[in-house]
Steps between C-alpha positions, in 0.01 A plus 500: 500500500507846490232614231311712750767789370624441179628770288541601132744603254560695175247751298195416387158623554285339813199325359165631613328298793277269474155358593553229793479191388554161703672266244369091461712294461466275244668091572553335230315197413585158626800361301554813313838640545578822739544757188810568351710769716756773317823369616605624136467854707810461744821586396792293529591609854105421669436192317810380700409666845202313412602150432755509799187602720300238319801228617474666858178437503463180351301305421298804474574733256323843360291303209306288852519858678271683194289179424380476861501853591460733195289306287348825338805683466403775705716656749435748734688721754446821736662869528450754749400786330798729602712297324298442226502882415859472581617212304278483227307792409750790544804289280250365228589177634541232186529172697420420884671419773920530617675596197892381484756544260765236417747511204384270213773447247630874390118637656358574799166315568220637731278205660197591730417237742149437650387305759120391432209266612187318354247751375235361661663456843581856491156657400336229728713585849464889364124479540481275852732788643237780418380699800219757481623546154899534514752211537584318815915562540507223767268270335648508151881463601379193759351348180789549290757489737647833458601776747188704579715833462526422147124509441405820678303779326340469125626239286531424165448090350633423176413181316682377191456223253810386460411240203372840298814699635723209421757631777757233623416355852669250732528410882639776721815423622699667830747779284155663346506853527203582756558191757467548827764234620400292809742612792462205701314154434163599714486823237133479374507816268751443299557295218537132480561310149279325349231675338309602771458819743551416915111548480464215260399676222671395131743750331655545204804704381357696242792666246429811305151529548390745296244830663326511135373168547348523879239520627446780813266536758509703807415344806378790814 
């Protein structure tokens, strides 16, 4: 729930921004199958995270969760743009989001985790908080059910395919790096499992989403 300040890790070069675009997304036809997703992408350790959430959750699961909410692929999420310079442009960030390290057999292995939305919610709820020109705080975290505090100043949207990126992505779960655990049970912003922010809005746990690959726009 908390993709209104994710950060980076690693070295590589920022890409160059880009020309806003709102993305379309595209359902698939009657009776066709939702398209294949890149499960093949998780390690060992997420695909399980991810079928225990998918038994939490059941009888959904994270194949129903893309089908009916991320038809297209695309994902999207937001940055202030302090932390953007801070977390992505001045390391060379490789991959977005909290970065981790757990031993993995004789190695250490870095994961990045990412919490992210529908493109097309995101762009859409973007432009219906414009004001004179610059972005509504208030408005936009209402909408998405985030703190307003976390969308103050310029921002910066990212959207990702993550079909073309082939990254591995499952149902958040409460041990996430990034969640804001619910204190009490009347907590609103906060997050609550199953697949969706307190605002409603679908999200995904994105894993090792790569900068290279994104999409950025700046939002005033």
């Amino acid at each position: 729930m908390l993709w209104a300040v994710a950060m980076g890790c690693g070295g590589a070069r920022a890409p160059a921004l880009q020309a806003p675009t709102a993305p379309q997304p595209q359902l698939p036809f009657a009776g066709q199958p939702s398209p294949a997703r890149p499960a093949a992408a998780c390690d060992a350790a997420q695909l399980a995270i991810s079928r225990d959430a998918d038994a939490r959750a059941a009888p959904w699961s994270v194949s129903q969760h893309l089908a009916k909410s991320f038809p297209d692929g695309q994902v999207s999420w937001l940055m202030p743009e302090a932390k953007y310079q801070e977390y992505v442009v001045k390391p060379a960030a490789r991959k977005w989001g909290r970065c981790t390290k757990a031993a993995s057999g004789r190695t250490e292995q870095t994961t990045c985790y990412l919490f992210a939305a529908p493109a097309a919610v995101i762009h859409d709820v973007v432009k219906r908080s414009m004001r004179d020109g610059r972005h509504d705080p208030a408005a936009l975290g209402k909408a998405l059910g985030l703190p307003a505090t976390n969308l103050e100043g310029s921002l910066r949207m990212m959207t990702l395919d993550i079909d073309d990126a082939g990254t591995c992505v499952r149902l958040p779960v409460d041990d996430d790096p990034g969640v804001q655990k619910c204190k009490t049970a009347e907590d609103t912003e906060c997050f609550k499992f199953g697949g969706y922010t307190s605002g409603g809005v679908p999200e995904l746990m994105v894993l090792d989403a790569p900068v290279d690959r994104t999409a950025i726009e700046q939002v005033p």
